[in-house]
MARTITOR-729823 format. One line per 2 residues: number of its first residue (from 1); their letters; for each residue x, y, z of C-alpha. Coordinates in pm, 1 decimal. Layout:
! residues N
NUM> A> X Y Z  ...;
END
This chain:
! residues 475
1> XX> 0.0 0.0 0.0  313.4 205.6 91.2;
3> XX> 471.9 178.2 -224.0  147.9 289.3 -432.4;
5> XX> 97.7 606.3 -211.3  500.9 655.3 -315.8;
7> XX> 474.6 593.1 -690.8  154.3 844.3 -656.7;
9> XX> 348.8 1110.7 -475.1  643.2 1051.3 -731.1;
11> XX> 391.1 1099.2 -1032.0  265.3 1386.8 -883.0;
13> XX> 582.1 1532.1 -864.1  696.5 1473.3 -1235.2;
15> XX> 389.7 1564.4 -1381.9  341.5 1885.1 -1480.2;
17> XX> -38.8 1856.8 -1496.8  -30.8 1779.1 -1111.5;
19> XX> 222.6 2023.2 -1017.1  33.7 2130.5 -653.7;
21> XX> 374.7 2324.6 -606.5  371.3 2497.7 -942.1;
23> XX> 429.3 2872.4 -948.1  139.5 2903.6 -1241.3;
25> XX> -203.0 2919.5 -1075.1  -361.4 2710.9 -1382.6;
27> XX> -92.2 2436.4 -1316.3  -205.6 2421.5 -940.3;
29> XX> -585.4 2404.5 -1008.7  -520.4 2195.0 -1303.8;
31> XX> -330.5 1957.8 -1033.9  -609.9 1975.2 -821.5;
33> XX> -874.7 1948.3 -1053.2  -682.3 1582.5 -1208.0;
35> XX> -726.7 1428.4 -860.8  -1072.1 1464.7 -842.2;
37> XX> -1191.4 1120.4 -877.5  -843.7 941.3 -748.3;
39> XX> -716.8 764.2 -412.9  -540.0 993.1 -235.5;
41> XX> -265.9 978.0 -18.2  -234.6 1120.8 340.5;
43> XX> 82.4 1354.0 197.4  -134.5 1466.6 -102.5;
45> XX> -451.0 1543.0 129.0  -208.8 1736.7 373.7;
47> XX> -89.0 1918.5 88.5  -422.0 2029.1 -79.2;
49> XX> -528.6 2068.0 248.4  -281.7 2380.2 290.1;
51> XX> -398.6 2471.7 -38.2  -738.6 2643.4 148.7;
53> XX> -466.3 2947.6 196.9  -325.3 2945.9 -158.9;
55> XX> -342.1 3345.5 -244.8  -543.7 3306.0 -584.3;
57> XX> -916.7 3264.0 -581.6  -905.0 3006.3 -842.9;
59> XX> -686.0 2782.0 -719.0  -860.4 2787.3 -391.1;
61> XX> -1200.5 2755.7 -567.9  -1025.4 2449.8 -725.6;
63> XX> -918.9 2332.0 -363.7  -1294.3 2346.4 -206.3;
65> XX> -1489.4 2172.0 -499.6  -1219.1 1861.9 -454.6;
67> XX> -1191.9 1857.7 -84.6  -1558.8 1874.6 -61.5;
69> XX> -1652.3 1642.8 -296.9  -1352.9 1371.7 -200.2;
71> XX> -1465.5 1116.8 59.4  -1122.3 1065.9 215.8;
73> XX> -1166.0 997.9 594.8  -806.8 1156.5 655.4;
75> XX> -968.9 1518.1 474.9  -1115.6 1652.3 835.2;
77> XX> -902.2 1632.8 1039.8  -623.0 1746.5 827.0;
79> XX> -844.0 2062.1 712.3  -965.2 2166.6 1076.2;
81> XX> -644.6 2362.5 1207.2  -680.8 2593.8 947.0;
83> XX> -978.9 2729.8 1146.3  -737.7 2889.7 1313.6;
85> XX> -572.2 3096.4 1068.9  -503.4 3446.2 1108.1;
87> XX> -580.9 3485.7 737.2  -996.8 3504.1 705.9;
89> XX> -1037.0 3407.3 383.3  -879.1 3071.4 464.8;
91> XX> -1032.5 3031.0 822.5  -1423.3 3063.9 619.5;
93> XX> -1299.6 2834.4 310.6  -1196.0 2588.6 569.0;
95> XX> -1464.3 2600.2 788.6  -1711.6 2611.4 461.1;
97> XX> -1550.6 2270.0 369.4  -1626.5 2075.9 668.6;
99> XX> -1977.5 2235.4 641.2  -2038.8 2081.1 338.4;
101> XX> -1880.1 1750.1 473.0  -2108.3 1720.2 681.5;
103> XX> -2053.4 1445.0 986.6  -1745.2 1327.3 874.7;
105> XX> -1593.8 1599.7 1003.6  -1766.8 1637.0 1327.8;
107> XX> -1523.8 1389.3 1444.9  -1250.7 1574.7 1389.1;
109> XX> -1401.2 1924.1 1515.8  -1478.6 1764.4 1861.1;
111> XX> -1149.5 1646.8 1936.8  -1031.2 2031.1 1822.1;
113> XX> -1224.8 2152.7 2044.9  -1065.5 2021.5 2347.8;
115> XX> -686.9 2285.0 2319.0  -906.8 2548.6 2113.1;
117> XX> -902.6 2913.0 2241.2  -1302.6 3110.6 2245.6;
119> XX> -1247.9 3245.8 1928.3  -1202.1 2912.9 1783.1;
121> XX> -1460.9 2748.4 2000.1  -1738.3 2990.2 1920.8;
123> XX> -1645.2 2892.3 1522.9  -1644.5 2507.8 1569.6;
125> XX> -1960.7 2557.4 1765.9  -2128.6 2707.0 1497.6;
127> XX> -2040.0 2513.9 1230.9  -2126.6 2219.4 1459.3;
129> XX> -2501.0 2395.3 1502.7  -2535.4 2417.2 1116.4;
131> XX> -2382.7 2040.3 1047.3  -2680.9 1929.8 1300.0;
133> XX> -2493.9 1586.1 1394.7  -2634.7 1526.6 1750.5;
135> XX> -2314.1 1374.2 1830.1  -2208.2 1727.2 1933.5;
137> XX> -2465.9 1784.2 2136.2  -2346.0 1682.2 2491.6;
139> XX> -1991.1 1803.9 2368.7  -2222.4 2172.1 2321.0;
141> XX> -2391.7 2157.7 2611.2  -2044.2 2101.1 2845.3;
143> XX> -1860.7 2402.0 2710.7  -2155.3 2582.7 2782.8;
145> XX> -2208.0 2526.3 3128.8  -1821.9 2592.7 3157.0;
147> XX> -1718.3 2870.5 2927.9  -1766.7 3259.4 3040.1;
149> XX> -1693.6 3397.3 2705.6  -2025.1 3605.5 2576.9;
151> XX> -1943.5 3487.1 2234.5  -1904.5 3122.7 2288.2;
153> XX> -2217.0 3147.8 2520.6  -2428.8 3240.8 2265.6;
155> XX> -2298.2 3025.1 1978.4  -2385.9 2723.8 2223.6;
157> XX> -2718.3 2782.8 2296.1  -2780.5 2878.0 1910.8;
159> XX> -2614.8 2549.2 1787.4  -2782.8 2337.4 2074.1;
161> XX> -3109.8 2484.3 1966.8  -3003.8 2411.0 1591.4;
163> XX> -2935.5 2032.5 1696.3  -3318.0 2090.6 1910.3;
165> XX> -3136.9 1906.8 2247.5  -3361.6 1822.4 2459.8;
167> XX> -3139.8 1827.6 2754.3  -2980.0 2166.0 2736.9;
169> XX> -3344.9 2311.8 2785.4  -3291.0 2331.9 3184.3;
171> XX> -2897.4 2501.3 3110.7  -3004.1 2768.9 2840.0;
173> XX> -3314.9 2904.0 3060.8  -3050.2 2960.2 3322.3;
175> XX> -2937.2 3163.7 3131.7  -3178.1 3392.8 3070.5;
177> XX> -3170.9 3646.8 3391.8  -2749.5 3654.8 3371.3;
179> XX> -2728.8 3869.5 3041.7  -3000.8 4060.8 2835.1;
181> XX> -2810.3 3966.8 2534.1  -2893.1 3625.4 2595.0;
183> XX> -3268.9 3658.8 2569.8  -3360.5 3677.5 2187.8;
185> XX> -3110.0 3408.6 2115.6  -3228.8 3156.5 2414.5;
187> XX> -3631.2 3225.9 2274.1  -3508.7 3108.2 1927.8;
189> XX> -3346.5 2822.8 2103.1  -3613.1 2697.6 2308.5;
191> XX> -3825.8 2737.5 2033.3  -3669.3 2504.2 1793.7;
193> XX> -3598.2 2284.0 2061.4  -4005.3 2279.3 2185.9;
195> XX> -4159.7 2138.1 2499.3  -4462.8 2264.4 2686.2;
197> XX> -4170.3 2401.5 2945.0  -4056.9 2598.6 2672.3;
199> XX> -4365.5 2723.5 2600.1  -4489.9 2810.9 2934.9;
201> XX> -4158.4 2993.7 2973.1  -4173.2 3191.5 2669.9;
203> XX> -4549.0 3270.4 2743.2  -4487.4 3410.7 3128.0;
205> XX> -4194.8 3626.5 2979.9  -4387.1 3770.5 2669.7;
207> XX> -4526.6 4092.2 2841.3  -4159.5 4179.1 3050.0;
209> XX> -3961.5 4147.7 2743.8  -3911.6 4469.7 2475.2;
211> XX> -4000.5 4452.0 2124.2  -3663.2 4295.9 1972.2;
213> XX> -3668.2 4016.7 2220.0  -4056.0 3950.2 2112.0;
215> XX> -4007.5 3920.3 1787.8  -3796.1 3570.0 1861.2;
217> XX> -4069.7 3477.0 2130.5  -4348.4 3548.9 1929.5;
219> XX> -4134.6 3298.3 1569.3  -4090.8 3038.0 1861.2;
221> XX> -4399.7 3053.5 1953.7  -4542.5 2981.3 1652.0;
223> XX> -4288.9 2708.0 1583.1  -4387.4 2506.9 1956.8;
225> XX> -4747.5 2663.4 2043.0  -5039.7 2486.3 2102.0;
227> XX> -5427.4 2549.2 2073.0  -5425.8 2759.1 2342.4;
229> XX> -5092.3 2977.4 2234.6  -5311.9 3067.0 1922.7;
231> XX> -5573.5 3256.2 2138.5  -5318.4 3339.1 2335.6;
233> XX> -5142.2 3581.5 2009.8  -5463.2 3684.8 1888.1;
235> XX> -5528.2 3862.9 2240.1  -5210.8 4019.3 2227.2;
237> XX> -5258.5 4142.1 1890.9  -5522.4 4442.5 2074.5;
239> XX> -5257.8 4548.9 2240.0  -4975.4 4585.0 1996.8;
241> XX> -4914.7 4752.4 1687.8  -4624.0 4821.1 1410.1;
243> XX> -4402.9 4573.4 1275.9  -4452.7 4324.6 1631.4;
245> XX> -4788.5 4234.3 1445.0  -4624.6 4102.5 1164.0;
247> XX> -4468.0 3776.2 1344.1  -4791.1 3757.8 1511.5;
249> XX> -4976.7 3742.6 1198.5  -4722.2 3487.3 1076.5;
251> XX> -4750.6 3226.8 1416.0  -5142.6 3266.4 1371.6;
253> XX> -5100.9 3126.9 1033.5  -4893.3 2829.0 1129.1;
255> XX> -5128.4 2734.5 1424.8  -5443.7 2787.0 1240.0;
257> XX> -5287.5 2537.6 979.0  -5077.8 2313.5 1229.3;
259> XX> -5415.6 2212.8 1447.3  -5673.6 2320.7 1167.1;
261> XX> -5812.7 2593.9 1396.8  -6064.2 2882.6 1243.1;
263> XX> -5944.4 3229.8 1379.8  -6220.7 3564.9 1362.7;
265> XX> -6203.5 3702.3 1038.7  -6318.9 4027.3 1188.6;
267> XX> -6290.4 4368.9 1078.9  -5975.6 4415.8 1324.1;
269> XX> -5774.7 4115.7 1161.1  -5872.8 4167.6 803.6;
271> XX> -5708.8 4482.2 859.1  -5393.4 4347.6 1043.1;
273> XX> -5344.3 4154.3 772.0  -5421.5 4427.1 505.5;
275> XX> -5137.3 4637.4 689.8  -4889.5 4343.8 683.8;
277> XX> -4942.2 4301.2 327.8  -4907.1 4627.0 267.4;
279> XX> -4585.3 4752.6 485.7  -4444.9 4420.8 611.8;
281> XX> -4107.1 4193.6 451.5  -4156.5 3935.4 188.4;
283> XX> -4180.5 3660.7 422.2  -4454.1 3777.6 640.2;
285> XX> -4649.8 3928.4 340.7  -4669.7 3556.7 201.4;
287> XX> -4805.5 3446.6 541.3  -5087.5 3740.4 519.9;
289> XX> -5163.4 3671.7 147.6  -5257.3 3339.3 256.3;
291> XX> -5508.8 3474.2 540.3  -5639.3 3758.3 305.8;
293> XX> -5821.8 3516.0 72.3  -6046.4 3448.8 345.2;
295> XX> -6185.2 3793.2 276.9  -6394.1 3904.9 7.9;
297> XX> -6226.6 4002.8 -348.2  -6346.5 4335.3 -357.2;
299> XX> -6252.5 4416.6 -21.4  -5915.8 4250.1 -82.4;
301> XX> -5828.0 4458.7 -429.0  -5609.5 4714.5 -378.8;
303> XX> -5380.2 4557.1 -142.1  -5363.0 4225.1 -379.4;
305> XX> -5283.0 4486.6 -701.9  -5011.1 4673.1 -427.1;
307> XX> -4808.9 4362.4 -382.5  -4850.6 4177.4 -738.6;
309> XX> -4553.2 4128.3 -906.0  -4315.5 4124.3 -547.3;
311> XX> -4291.4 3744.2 -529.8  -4389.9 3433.1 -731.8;
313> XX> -4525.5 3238.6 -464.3  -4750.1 3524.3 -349.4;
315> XX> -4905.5 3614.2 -695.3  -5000.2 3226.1 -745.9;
317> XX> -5169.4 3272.2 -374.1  -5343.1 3604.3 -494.6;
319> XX> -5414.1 3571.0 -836.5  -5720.0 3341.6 -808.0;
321> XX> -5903.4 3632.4 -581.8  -5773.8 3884.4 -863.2;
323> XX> -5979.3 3693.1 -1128.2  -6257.4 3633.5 -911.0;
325> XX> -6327.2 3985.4 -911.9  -6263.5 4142.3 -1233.4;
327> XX> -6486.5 4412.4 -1232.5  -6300.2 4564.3 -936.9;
329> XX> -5941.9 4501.2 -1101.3  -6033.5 4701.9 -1438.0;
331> XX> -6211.3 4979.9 -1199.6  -5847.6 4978.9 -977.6;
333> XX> -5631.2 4926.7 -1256.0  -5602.9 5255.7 -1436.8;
335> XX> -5478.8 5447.1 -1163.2  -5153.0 5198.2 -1069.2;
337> XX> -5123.7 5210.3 -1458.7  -5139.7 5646.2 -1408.4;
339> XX> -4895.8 5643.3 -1135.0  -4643.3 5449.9 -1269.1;
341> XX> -4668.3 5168.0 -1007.2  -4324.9 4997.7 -926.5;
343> XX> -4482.3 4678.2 -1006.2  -4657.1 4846.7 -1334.3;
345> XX> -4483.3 4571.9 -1566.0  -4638.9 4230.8 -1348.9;
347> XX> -4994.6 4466.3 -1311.0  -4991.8 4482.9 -1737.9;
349> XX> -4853.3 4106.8 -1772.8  -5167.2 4013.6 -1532.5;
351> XX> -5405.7 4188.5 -1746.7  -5319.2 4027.0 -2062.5;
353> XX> -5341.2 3711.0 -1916.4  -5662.6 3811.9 -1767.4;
355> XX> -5832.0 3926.8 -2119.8  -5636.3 3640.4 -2304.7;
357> XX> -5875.4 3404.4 -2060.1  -6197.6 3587.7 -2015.0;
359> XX> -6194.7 3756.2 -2345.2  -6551.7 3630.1 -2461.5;
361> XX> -6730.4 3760.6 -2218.1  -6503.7 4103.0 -2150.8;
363> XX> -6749.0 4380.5 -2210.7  -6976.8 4204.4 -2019.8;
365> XX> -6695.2 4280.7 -1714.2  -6700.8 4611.1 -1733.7;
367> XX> -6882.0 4945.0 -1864.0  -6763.9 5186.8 -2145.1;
369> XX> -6624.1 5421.5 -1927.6  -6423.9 5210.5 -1730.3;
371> XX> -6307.9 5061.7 -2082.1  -6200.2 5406.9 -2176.3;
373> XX> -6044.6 5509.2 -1849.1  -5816.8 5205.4 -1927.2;
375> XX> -5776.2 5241.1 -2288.2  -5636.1 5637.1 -2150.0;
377> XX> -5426.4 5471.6 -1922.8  -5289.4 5226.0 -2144.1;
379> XX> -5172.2 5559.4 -2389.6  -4970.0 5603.8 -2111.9;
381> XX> -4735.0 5293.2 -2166.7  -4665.9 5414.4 -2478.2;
383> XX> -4415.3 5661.9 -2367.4  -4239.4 5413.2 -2105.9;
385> XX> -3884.1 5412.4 -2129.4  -3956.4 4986.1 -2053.5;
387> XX> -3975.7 4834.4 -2393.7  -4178.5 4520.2 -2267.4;
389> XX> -4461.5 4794.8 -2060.8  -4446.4 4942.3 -2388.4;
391> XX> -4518.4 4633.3 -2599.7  -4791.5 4553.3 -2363.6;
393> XX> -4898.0 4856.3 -2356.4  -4995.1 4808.1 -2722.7;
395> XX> -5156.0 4451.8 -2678.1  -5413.4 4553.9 -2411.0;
397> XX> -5497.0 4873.7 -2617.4  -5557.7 4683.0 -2921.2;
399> XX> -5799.3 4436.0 -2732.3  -6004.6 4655.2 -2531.2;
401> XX> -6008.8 4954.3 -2769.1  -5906.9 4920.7 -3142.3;
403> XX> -6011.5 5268.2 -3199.7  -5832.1 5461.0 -3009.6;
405> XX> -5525.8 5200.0 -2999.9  -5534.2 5292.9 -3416.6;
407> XX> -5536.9 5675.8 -3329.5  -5219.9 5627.6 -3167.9;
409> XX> -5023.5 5424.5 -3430.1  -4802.1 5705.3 -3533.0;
411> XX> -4640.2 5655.9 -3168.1  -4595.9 5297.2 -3195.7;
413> XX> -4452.6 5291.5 -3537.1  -4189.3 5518.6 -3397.5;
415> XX> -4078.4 5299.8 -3081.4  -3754.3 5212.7 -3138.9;
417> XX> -3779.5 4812.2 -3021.3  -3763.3 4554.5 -3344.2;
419> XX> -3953.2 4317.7 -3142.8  -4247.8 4566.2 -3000.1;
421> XX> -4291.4 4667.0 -3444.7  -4288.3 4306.0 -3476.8;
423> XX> -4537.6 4221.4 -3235.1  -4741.8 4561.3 -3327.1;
425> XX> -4727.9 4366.1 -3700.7  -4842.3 4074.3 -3544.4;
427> XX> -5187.3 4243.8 -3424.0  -5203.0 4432.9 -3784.4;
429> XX> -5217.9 4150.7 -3986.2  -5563.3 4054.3 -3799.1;
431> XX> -5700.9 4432.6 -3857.4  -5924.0 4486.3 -4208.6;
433> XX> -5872.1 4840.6 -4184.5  -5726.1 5155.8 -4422.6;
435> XX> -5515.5 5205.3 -4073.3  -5380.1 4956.5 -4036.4;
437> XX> -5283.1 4898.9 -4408.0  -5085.9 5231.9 -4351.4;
439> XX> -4941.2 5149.8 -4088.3  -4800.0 4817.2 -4248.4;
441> XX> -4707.1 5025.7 -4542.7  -4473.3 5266.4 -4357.1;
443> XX> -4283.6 4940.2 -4154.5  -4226.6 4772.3 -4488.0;
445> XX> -4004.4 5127.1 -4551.1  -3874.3 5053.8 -4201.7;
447> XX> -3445.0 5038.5 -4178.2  -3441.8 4703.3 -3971.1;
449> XX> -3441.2 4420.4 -4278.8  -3656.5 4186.1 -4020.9;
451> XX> -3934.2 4429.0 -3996.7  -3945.7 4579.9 -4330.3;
453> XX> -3931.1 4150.3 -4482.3  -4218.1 4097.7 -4303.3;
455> XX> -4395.0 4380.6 -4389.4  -4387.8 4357.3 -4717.9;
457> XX> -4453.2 3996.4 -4683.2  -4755.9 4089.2 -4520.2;
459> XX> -4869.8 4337.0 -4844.2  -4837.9 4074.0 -5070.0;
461> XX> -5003.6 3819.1 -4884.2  -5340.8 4121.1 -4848.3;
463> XX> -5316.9 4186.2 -5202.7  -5336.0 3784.5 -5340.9;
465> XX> -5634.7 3782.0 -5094.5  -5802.1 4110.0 -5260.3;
467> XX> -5729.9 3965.7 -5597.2  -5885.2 3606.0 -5501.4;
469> XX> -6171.8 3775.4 -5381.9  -6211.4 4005.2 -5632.8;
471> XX> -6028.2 3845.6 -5962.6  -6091.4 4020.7 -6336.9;
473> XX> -6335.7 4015.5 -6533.2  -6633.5 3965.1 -6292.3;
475> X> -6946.1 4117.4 -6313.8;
END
C-alpha cells in the first residue's frame, strides 16, 4: 500500500499537470482538478489541504470543490487547524468545507475543540449547530455550562437549539436572567428545541420582554405553540401595533394550519393583515396573502394589485381572488397604470393574461367608461422608457379599444424596439382596416431588414387575398 501512495506522490511530482507546487495558478488548479476522482494519499490530502490558503481565488475555488466532494476519511481532520488561521479568507474556506462535509468531520471538530481558544470554540460551535450531527450535542452543552466567554455562550445555545437538544433546555433558561443579550437568542433556542416548558416559559416572559426580544418569542412561539398559544397571540394582537404584528400574523397562520383551527375574520384582523401586506417583509407578506383570501375580493383589491408582481409564490396565492373579481381590477387598474406603479410591468402582464382568458365575455366585465379610463391609461405605456410595458402597452390597447389604440399608431410605429414593431405587425395583420394597411405600409419602408421583410410579406399576402376575392373580369 506504501509503495502505491510513493509511486503516486512521485507521479505527482513529475507531472506537470499535477504540479500542486507549481508557481502558475492554472498548473495548481489543473493539479487539483486531475485528482478529483483518485485515491489519495495522506501527503497529497495534507498538501491540498494547505492549499485552502493558496493566495489566488481560483486555485482555492479548485481546492474546495475537490476537498468537498472527495470522501477521504483523513480530509477533516487534516483541514480543521486551518480554522485557526489568522488569514480570514482561509479560516471561512476551511470552515465552509467541513460544512459541506457534513458528519465526517464532526469527528474531527470535537477532538479540536478540546486545546481550542473562544475564538475558535465559538467557530467550531457554529459550524457544529449548522452540520446538525447530535453527536455534538453533549460536547455543546459542556462548554456551555463551563465557558464565560459572551461569544461562545451564545454560539452554544444557538447550535444546541439548531441540533433541538432536549437536555440543554434546563442550562439555556438559566441563562436567561445573567445577560439581556442572551434573551432573543435563548427564545429562538427553546423554540426550535419545543416542549410545553418551553412554552410556558416563553409565554410568562412575553409581556416583561421589549419589542426585539418579542419578535424571537413570538417565531418560537409559533414554531412550539399549542391550541391555546393561538388565542393566546390573537389577544395580544389588541394590544400591539407596528411591525410586532407582523410575526404575530405569521404564528397565527402556522397554528391555524398546524391544528386546523378557524381564527375571527373580523374587521380588526382583516385589517392586520391588510397592513402586513401592505408595509411588512416578503416573508410575512406571504403568510398574510394566505389569510387575506379568506376575505372578500373586492374588499381585498387594492392591497392584492399593491403587492402583485413582489414574489412568485404570493401572486399564485393572490391571483385566483384577482380573477374572481374582475370588475373591481379594471375599476383599480387605471390608476396603478397612471402612477407608474413599481410593479406596473407584473400589473400589465396580469391583465393580458386576464383578457387572453376571459376575453368572450369582456365587455360584459365592465362598462364603457371604465373601458375608456383604461384604454387612457394604457396611452400612457406608450411613452415608457420599458420596452416590454411598452409592448404591452400596445396589446391591451388593441384588445379593449381598437379605436383609439389605431389613433395612436403614429407613436408605436416610432418605438424604437424591433420586437415591439414586430409584435405591433403581429396584431395588424388581424385588422381589415385603411389604418392599419398604412401602418404596415410605412414598416415595410422601415431600416431594420426583419421588420421591413415581413412587412412587405404581409402586403403581398393582403393583395393575393383582394385579388382572389375580387379576380378580373367579374361582373
Amino acid at each position: 500500500m506504501s509503495d502505491s501512495k510513493d509511486i503516486q506522490i512521485e507521479n505527482l511530482q513529475e507531472s506537470p499537470i499535477m504540479n500542486l507546487n507549481s508557481e502558475d495558478p492554472s498548473e495548481r488548479s489543473s493539479a487539483i482538478e486531475s485528482l478529483t476522482n483518485e485515491d489519495l494519499s495522506e501527503e497529497v490530502v495534507k498538501t491540498l489541504c494547505s492549499m485552502v490558503g493558496d493566495p489566488d481565488k481560483g486555485v482555492r475555488n479548485s481546492v474546495d470543490y475537490m476537498l468537498s466532494s472527495n470522501p477521504n476519511p483523513d480530509i477533516p481532520s487534516n483541514l480543521v487547524k486551518y480554522i485557526s488561521s489568522k488569514n480570514i479568507n482561509t479560516r471561512n474556506l476551511a470552515g465552509e468545507i467541513l460544512l459541506k462535509l457534513g458528519s465526517p468531520s464532526v469527528k474531527a471538530m470535537l477532538y479540536s475543540l478540546k486545546d481550542a481558544n473562544d475564538e475558535d470554540i465559538k467557530f467550531l460551535v457554529d459550524l457544529l449547530g449548522l452540520i446538525g450531527d447530535e453527536e455534538a450535542a453533549p460536547v455543546i452543552l459542556e462548554i456551555l455550562q463551563k465557558n464565560n466567554d459572551e461569544n461562545v455562550i451564545l454560539a452554544c445555545i444557538e447550535s444546541l437549539g439548531n441540533l433541538k437538544y432536549q437536555n440543554a433546555l434546563d442550562t439555556i433558561i438559566s441563562f436567561y436572567d445573567i445577560n439581556e443579550l442572551y434573551k432573543a437568542t435563548i427564545f429562538e433556542a427553546i423554540g426550535k428545541i419545543g416542549s410545553s416548558k418551553a412554552l410556558d416559559f416563553i409565554i410568562s416572559n412575553f409581556q416583561a420582554e421589549d419589542d426585539l426580544t418579542k419578535f424571537s418569542m413570538i417565531e418560537s412561539l409559533g414554531m412550539i405553540g399549542n391550541e391555546k398559544t393561538l388565542f393566546f397571540l390573537i389577544s395580544v394582537l389588541t394590544e400591539l401595533n407596528g411591525p410586532l404584528i407582523w410575526p404575530i400574523i405569521e404564528a397565527i397562520f402556522f397554528l391555524k394550519e398546524k391544528f386546523n383551527l378557524d381564527i375571527p375574520f373580523d374587521e380588526r384582523m382583516k385589517n392586520l393583515i391588510l397592513d402586513t401586506i401592505d408595509e411588512a417583509d416578503i416573508r410575512y407578506k406571504k403568510t398574510a396573502a394566505k389569510l387575506i383570501t379568506a376575505y372578500d375580493s373586492n374588499e381585498i383589491m387594492p392591497a392584492c394589485l399593491k403587492i402583485y408582481g413582489e414574489d412568485i409564490e404570493t401572486d399564485e396565492i393572490i391571483k385566483p381572488k384577482i380573477f374572481e373579481a374582475p370588475k373591481e381590477f379594471f375599476k383599480l387598474l387605471p390608476s396603478f397604470i397612471n402612477n407608474d406603479s413599481k410593479n406596473l410591468m407584473s400589473l400589465l402582464e396580469l391583465t393580458v393574461e386576464l383578457l387572453s382568458s376571459d376575453n368572450s365575455s369582456y365587455r360584459n366585465i365592465i362598462t364603457t367608461i371604465q373601458t375608456r379610463e383604461l384604454a387612457d391609461s394604457c396611452t400612457k405605456c406608450l411613452d415608457n422608457p420599458d420596452e416590454e410595458v411598452r409592448k404591452l402597452g400596445i396589446e391591451i390597447l388593441f384588445t379593449i379599444d381598437k379605436e383609439i389604440a389605431l389613433l395612436f399608431l403614429d407613436k408605436m410605429l416610432d418605438d424604437n424596439s424591433m420586437w415591439n414593431k414586430l409584435r405591433l405587425l403581429e396584431i395588424l395583420s388581424e385588422i381589415d382596416s385603411s389604418e392599419a394597411e398604412d401602418a404596415i405600409e410605412k414598416l415595410s419602408k422601415d431600416n431594420e431588414e426583419m421588420i421591413s421583410d415581413r412587412a412587405k410579406f404581409m402586403l403581398e399576402e393582403r393583395t393575393e387575398i383582394t385579388q382572389a376575392s375580387n379576380p378580373e373580369g367579374t361582373i
